[in-house]
N, C-alpha and C positions, 0 to 999 in steps of 0.2 A: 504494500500500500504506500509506502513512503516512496518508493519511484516513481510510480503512477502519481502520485502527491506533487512530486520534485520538480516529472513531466509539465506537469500543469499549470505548476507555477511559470517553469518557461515558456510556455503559449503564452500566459496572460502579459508577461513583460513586454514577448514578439507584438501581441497584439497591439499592447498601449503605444508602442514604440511606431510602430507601423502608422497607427490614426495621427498620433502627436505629430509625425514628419506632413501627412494629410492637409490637419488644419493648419500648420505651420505655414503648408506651401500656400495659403489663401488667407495669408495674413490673419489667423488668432492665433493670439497668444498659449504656447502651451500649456500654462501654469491654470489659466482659466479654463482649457479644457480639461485636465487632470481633475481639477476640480470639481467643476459637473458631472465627469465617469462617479468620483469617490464618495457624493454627497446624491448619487441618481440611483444610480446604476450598479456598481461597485461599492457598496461602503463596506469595505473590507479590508482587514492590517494589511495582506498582500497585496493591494492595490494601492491602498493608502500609501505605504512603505515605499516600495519601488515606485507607483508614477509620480511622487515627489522627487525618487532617483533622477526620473528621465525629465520631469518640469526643470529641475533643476541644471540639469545637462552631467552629474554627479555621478559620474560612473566606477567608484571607489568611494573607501573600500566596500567588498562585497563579502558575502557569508559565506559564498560556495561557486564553483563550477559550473554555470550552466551547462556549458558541453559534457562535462563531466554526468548532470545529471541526465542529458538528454539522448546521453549515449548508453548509461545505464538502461533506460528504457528500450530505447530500441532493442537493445540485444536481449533484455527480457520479452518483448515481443516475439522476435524472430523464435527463441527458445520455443514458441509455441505454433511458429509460424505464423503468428499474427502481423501483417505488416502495420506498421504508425506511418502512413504518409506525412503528416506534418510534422513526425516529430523529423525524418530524412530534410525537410525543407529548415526547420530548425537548425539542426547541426551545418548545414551546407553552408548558410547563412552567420551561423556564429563563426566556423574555420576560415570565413571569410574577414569577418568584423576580425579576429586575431593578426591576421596578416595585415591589415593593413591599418594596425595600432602596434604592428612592430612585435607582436607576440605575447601583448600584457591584459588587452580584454575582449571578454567572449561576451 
């Protein structure tokens, strides 16, 4: 359950992270948007928590490996032969955010 937990949590960062770039590119502010998810939609520590990470732009420090969690998953997946398409767009996506902050965040 704590993979599956761990998984989900990095969906929800992807996700926030993905709208925040959204309303950015059409001028709001993402701090007002994070806010509307957290007090709407979302009132939740894990969203509360992180999407002040990403209003913030605050990418450190962090509690854990996302890749690290999202790759736990998957391979408990495949174990069952269950495929996780998102979570493969997830990790694709993080190995990339790595490379091109030089090796220090996922």
């Amino acid at each position: 359950m704590k993979i599956a937990a761990n998984s989900s949590i990095a969906c929800a960062i992807e996700s926030m992270a993905e709208a925040s770039a959204l309303v950015k590119s059409y001028g709001i502010a993402v701090p007002d948007f994070i806010e509307l998810l957290t007090h709407t939609l979302y009132p939740s520590p894990v969203y509360k928590g992180y999407g002040a990470m990403i209003a913030e732009q605050r990418f450190s420090p962090v509690g854990s490996s996302c890749l690290k969690e999202v790759r736990l998953a998957l391979s408990a997946g495949e174990a069952n032969n269950l495929p996780l398409p998102f979570g493969s767009v997830l990790r694709d996506s993080m190995i990339e955010a790595i490379a091109q902050s030089d090796g220090h965040l996922d």
